[in-house]
C-alpha positions as CSV (number, residue, x, y, z in Angstrom):
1,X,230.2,229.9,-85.4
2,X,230.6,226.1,-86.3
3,X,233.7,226.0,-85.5
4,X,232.5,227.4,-81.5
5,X,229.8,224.9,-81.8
6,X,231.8,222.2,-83.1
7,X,234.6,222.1,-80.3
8,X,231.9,221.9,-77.9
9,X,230.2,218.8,-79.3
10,X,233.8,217.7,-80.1
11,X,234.3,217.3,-76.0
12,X,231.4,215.3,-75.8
13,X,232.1,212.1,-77.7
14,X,235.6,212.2,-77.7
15,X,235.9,212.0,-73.5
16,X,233.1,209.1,-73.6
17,X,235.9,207.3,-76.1
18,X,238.8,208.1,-73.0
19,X,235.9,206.8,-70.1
20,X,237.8,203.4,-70.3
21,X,241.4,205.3,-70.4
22,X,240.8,207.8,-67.7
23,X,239.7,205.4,-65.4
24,X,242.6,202.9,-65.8
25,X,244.6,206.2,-65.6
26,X,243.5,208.0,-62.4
27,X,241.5,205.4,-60.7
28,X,238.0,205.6,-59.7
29,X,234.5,203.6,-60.7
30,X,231.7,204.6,-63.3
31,X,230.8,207.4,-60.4
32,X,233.7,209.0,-61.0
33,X,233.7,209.0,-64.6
34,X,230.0,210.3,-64.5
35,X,231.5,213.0,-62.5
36,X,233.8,213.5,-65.4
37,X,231.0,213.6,-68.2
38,X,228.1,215.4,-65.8
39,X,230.8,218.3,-64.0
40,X,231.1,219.7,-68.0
41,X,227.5,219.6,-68.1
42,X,226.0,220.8,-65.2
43,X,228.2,223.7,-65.9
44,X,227.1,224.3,-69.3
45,X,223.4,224.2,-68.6
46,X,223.7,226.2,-65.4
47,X,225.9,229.1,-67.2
48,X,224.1,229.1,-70.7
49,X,221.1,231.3,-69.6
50,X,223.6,233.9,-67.8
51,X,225.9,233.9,-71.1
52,X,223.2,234.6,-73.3
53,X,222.3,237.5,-71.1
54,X,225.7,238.6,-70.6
55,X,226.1,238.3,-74.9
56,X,222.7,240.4,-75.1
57,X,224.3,243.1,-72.5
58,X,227.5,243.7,-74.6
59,X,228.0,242.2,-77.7
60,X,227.8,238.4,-78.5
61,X,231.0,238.7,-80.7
62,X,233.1,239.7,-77.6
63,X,231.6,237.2,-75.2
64,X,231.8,234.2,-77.5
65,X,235.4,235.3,-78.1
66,X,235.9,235.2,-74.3
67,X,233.9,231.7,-74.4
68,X,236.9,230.2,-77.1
69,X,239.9,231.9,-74.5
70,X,238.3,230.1,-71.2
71,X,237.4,226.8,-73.1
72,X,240.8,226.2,-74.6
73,X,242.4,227.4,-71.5
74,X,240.8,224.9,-69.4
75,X,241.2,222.4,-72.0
76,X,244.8,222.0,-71.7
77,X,244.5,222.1,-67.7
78,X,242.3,219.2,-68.5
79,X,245.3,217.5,-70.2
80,X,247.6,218.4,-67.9
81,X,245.6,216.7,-64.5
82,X,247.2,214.7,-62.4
83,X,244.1,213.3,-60.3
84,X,240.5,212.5,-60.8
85,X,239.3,215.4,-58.9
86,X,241.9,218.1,-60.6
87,X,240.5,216.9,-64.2
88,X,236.9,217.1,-63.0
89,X,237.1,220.9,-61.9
90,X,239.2,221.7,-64.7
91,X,236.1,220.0,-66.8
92,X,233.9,222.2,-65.1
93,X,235.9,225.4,-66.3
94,X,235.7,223.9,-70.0
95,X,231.6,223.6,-69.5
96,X,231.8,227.1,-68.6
97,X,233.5,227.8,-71.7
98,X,231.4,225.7,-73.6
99,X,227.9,227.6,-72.4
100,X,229.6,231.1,-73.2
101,X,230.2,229.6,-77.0
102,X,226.8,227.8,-78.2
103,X,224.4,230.9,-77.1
104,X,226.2,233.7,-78.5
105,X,227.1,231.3,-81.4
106,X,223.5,231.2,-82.1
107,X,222.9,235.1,-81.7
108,X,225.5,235.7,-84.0
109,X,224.0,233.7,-86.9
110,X,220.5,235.1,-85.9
111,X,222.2,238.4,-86.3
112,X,223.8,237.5,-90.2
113,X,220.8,236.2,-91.0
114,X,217.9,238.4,-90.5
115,X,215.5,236.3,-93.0
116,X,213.6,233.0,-91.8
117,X,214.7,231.0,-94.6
118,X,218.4,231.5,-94.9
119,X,218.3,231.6,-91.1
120,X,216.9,227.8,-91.3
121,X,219.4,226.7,-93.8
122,X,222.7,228.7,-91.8
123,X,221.4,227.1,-88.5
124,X,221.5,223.5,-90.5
125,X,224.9,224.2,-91.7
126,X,225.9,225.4,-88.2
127,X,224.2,222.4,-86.5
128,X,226.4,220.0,-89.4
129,X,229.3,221.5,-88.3
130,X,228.9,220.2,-85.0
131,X,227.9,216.9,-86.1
132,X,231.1,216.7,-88.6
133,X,233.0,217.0,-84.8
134,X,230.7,214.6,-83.3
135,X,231.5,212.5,-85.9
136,X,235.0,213.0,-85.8
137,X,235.1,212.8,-81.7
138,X,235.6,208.7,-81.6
139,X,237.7,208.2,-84.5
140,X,240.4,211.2,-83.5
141,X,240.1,210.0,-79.8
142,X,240.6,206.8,-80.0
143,X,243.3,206.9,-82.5
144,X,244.8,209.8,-80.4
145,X,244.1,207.5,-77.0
146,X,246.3,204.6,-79.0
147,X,249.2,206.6,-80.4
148,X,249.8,209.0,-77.7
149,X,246.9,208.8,-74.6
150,X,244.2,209.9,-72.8
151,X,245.7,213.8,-72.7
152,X,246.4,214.2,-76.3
153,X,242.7,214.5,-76.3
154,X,242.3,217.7,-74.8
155,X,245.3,219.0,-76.4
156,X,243.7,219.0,-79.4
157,X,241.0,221.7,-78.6
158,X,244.5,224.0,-78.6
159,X,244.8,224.7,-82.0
160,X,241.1,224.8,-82.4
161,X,240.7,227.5,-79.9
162,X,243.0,229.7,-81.4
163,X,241.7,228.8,-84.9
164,X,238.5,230.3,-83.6
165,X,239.7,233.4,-81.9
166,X,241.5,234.8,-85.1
167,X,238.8,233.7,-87.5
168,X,235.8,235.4,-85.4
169,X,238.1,238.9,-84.6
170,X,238.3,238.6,-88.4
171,X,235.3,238.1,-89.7
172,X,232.1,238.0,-87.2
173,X,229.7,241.4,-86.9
174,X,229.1,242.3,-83.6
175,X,225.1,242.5,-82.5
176,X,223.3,244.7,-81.1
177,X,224.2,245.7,-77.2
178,X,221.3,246.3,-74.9
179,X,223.0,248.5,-71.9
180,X,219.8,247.5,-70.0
181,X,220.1,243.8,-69.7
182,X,221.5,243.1,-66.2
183,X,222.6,240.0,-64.9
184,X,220.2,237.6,-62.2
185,X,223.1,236.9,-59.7
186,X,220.7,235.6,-57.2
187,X,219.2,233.6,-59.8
188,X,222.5,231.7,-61.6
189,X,223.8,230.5,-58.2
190,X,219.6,228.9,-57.2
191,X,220.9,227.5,-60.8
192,X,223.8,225.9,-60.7
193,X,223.3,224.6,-56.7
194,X,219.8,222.9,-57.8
195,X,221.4,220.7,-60.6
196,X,224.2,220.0,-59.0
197,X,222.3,218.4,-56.0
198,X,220.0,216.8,-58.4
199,X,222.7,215.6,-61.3
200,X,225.0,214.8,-57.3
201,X,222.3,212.9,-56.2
202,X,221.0,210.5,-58.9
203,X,224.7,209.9,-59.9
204,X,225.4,208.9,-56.1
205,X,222.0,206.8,-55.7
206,X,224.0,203.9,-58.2
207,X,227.2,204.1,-56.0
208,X,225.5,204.8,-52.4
209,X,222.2,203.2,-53.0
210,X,218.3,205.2,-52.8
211,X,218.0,205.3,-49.5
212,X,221.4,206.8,-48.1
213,X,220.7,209.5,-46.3
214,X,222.8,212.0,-48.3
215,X,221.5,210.6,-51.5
216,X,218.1,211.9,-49.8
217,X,219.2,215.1,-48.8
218,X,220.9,216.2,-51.9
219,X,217.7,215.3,-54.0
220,X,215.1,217.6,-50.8
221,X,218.3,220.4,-51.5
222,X,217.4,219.9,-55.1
223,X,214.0,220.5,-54.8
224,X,213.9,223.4,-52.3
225,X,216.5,225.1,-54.7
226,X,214.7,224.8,-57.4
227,X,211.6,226.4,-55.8
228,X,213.6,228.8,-54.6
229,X,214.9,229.8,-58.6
230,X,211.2,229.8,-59.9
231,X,210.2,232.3,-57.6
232,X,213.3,234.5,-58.2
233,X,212.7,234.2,-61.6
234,X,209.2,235.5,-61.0
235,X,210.1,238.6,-59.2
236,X,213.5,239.5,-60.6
237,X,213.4,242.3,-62.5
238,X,215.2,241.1,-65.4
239,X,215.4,237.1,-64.7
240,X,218.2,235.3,-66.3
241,X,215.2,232.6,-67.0
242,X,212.3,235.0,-68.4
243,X,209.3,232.6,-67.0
244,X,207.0,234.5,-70.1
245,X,208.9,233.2,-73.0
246,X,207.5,229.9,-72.3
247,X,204.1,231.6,-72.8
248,X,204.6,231.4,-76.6
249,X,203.8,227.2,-77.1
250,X,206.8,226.6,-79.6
251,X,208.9,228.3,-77.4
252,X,207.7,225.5,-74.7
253,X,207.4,222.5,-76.8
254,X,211.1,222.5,-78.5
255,X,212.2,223.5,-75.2
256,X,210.8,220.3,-74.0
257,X,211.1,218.3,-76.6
258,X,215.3,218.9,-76.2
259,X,215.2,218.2,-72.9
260,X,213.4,214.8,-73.3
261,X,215.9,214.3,-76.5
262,X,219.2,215.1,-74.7
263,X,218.1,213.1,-71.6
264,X,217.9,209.9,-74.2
265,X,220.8,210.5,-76.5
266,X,223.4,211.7,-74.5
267,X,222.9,209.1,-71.7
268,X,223.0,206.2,-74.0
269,X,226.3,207.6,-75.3
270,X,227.4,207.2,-72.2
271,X,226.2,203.7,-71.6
272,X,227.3,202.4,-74.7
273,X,230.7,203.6,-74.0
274,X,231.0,201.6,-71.4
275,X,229.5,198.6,-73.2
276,X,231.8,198.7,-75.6
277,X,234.9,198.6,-73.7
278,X,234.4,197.1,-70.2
279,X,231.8,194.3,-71.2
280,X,232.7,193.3,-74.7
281,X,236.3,194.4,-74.0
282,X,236.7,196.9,-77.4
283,X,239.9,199.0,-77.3
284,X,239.5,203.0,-77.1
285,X,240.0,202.9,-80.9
286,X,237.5,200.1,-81.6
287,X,235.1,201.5,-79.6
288,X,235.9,205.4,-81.7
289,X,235.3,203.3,-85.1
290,X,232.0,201.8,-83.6
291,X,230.5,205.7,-82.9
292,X,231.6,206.6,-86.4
293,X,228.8,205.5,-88.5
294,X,226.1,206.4,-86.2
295,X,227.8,210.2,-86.0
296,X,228.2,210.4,-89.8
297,X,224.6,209.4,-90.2
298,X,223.9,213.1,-88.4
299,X,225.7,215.4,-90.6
300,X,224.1,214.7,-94.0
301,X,220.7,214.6,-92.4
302,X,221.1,218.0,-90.6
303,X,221.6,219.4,-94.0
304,X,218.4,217.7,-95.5
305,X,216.2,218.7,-92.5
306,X,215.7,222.3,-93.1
307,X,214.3,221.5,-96.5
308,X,212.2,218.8,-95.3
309,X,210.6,221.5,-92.3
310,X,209.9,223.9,-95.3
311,X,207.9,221.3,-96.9
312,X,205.8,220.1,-94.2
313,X,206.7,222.0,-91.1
314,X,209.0,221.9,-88.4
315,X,207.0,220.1,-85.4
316,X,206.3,217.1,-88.2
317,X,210.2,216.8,-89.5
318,X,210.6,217.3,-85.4
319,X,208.7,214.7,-84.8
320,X,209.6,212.4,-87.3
321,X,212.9,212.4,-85.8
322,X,211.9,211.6,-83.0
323,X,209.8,208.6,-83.7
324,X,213.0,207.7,-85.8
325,X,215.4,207.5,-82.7
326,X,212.8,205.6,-80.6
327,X,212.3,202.9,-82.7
328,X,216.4,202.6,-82.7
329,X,216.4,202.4,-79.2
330,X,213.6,199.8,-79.1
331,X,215.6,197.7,-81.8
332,X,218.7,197.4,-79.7
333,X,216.7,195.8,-76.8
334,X,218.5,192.4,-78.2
335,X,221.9,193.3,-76.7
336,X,223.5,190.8,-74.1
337,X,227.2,190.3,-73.3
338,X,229.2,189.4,-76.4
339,X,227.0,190.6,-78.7
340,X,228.5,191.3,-81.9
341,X,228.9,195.5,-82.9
342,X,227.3,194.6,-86.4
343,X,224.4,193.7,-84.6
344,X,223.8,196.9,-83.3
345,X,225.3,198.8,-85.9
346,X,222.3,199.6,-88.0
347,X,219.8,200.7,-85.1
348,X,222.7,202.8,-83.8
349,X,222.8,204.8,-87.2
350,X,218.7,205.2,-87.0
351,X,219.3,206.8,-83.5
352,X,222.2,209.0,-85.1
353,X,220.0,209.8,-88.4
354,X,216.8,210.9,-85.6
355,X,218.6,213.1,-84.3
356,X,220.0,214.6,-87.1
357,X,216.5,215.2,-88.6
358,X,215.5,217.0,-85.6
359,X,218.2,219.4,-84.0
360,X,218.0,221.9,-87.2
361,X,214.2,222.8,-87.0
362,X,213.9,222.5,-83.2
363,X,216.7,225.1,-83.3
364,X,215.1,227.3,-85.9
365,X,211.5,227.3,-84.3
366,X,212.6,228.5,-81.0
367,X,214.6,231.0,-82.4
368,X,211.8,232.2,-84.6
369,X,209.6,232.3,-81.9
370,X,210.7,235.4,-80.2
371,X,211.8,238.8,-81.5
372,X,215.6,239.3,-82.9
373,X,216.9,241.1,-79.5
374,X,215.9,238.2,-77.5
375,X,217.5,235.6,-79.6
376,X,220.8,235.4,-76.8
377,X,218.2,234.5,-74.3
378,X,215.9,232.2,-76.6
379,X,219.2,230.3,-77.6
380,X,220.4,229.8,-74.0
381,X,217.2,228.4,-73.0
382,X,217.2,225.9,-75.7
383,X,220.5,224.9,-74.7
384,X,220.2,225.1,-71.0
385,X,217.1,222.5,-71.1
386,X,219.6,220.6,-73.9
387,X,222.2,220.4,-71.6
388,X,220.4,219.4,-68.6
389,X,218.9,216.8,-70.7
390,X,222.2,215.6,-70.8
391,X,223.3,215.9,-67.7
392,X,220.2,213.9,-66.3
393,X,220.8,211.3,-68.9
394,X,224.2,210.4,-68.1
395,X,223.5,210.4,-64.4
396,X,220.6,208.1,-64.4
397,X,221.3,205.9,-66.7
398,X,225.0,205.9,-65.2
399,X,222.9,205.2,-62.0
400,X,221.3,202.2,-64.3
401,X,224.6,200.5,-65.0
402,X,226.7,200.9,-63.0
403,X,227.7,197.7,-61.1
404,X,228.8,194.9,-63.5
405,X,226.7,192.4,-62.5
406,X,223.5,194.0,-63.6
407,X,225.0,196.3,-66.7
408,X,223.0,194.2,-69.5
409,X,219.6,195.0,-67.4
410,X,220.7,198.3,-66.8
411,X,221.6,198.7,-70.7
412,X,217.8,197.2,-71.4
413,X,216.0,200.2,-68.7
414,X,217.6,202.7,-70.7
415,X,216.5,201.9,-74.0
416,X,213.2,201.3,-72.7
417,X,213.5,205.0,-71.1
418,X,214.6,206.6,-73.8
419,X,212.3,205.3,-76.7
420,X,209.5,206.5,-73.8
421,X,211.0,209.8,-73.6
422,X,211.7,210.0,-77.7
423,X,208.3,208.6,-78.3
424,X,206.6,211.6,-75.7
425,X,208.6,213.9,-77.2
426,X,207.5,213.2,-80.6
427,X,203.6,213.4,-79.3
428,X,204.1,216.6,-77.7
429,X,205.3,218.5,-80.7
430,X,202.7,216.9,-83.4
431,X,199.9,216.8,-81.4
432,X,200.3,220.2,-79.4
433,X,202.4,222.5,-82.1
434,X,200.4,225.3,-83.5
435,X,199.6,225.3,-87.2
């Protein structure tokens, strides 16, 4: 199940080391390499809900197995893409993949581990093995990106993907099928057209400017589509977004909370990707190394933050890590062109060791907030808001920085944004949690 997880973190800081690459490569502006990043995501947090469901319906074992087939399948399309627009459908194939694996990854641990406690401490060795790939992402890239290019990078999901078929025919249980759960047709396409227009839109406001017509359009589609999906959800017998869940106020608040979290991480990796290499001119390698230590910082904390939550609780460890990454983001407010990476190394590893403290018991409370056979679900929710996080990060911030003449300032509004975000996040839990 960390190995599923892992190849799908894997994807996200290894491409953001290829940004400068793939651009050289196949042409294009920081638009189109947003369309890179956000195409995997939108498709990620608009499937997730429907693969947990579909994971619920007929075993998680078989789905996730079918999750590992379409991501390494697309993954190799990915390296095999002559254009910009070929590599950015075939990226959208690999977040399809990607939101079949992490839900039904999740179910399958809740399955193992029936008990609270050893669920806390599988899900923090499960969340490590994601970070170990996270961590590995800019080192392998950019030393792949060096010796061989852009494409090796994808190729290396191959062997991954068929590491994780055998070893999960060989040794995963399947759950628990429920022959009732259908699947909210209606519901997934309201889904996947209302980020799209919104993720299409903000990413387009930077390129097109606020007030283009189309920018305008797409973000009145956006909302019209996504009133449209609420009230399916309401009457839909079995709603691929069950609106009650979020009755239960842990379920809400870490659904929140990694929404606001995703929205700040994900988009600064983004930014800083782009600072590293097309304003202080770092190679793809350089700018792998310069991810490393904030990415290490995440694994040995997600190990220590299941033990911390059983001491006091997982909405303060949640919001402790929280606080943590905010006051990294606020510390890197000094950056200008030509600053030096050690001065930003430190705050970068606070931002890595924030999130690390936080992913494990946000992950644990949701999934200990509903009953066992709605742990699919539960985990594609958590994910789904994750991921949209994410791709609202990467578009607005993209948005932020993307003509070169205003980067720095860009750079400075989304710090700013995300210690806000961090900071609210880190309220809402503490403040609002029950006891």
């Amino acid at each position: 199940m960390s190995l599923g997880y892992g190849v799908v973190q894997l994807d996200v800081t290894i491409v953001n080391t290829a940004l400068g690459s793939i651009g050289t490569s196949l042409g294009g502006g920081v638009s189109e390499l947003q369309w890179v990043v956000s195409t995997y995501t939108i498709a990620f947090a608009a499937f997730i809900l429907t693969a947990g469901a579909l994971g619920d319906r007929i075993g998680a074992k078989r789905v996730f197995m079918a999750g590992f087939a379409i991501f390494t399948a697309a993954s190799v399309a990915c390296a095999l893409a002559p254009t910009a627009i070929i590599l950015i459908a075939a990226r959208g194939v690999q977040g399809l993949g990607a939101a079949v694996l992490v839900p039904n990854s999740l179910a399958l641990l809740s399955h193992a581990y029936p008990d609270e406690k050893q669920r806390g401490r599988a899900v923090g060795i499960w969340a490590a093995g994601a970070s170990l790939a996270l961590t590995a992402g800019p080192l392998a890239g950019g030393g792949l990106i060096a010796l061989v290019g852009w494409r090796s990078i994808f190729l290396v999901n191959l062997p991954i993907g068929v590491a994780g078929l055998w070893l999960t025919w060989a040794y995963a249980g399947e759950t628990t099928r429920s022959s009732q759960r259908q699947i909210d047709l209606p519901g997934q396409v309201a889904a996947i057209a209302a980020l799209g227009c919104l993720a299409g839109s903000i990413i387009e406001a930077g390129a097109l400017g606020a007030g283009n017509s189309l920018v305008i359009a797409g973000f009145a589609a956006s909302a019209v589509l996504a009133i449209l999906f609420v009230w399916r959800e309401r009457r839909a017998p079995q709603p691929m977004l069950p609106l009650s869940l979020f009755g239960h106020r842990m379920f809400a608040l870490a659904s929140l909370v990694g929404l606001l979290v995703n929205v700040a991480f994900y988009g600064l990796i983004f930014v800083f990707s782009l600072y590293f290499q097309r304003v202080n001119g770092m190679s793809p390698f350089a700018t792998g190394l310069a991810f490393v230590p904030m990415m290490a910082t995440v694994l040995p904390v997600n190990l220590l933050a299941p033990r911390l939550a059983e001491r006091v609780g997982a909405p303060l460890t949640i919001a402790m890590g929280a606080a943590l990454a905010a006051f990294g983001c606020l510390a890197l407010l000094g950056i200008e062109h030509g600053t030096s990476y050690w001065a930003t190394c430190v705050q970068l590893i606070v931002i890595g060791a924030g999130l690390g403290l936080l992913v494990p018991p946000l992950t644990s409370a949701l999934l200990g907030s509903v009953e066992k056979s709605r742990s699919g679900i539960a985990a594609g929710v958590l994910n789904a808001t994750r991921q949209t996080g994410s791709v609202l990060g990467v578009a607005l911030f993209g948005s932020l920085v993307g003509q070169s003449s205003t980067f720095i300032a860009g750079a400075h509004g989304a710090l700013i944004i995300s210690a806000v975000l961090l900071l609210v996040a880190a309220a809402a839990i503490r403040r609002r949690a029950p006891a």
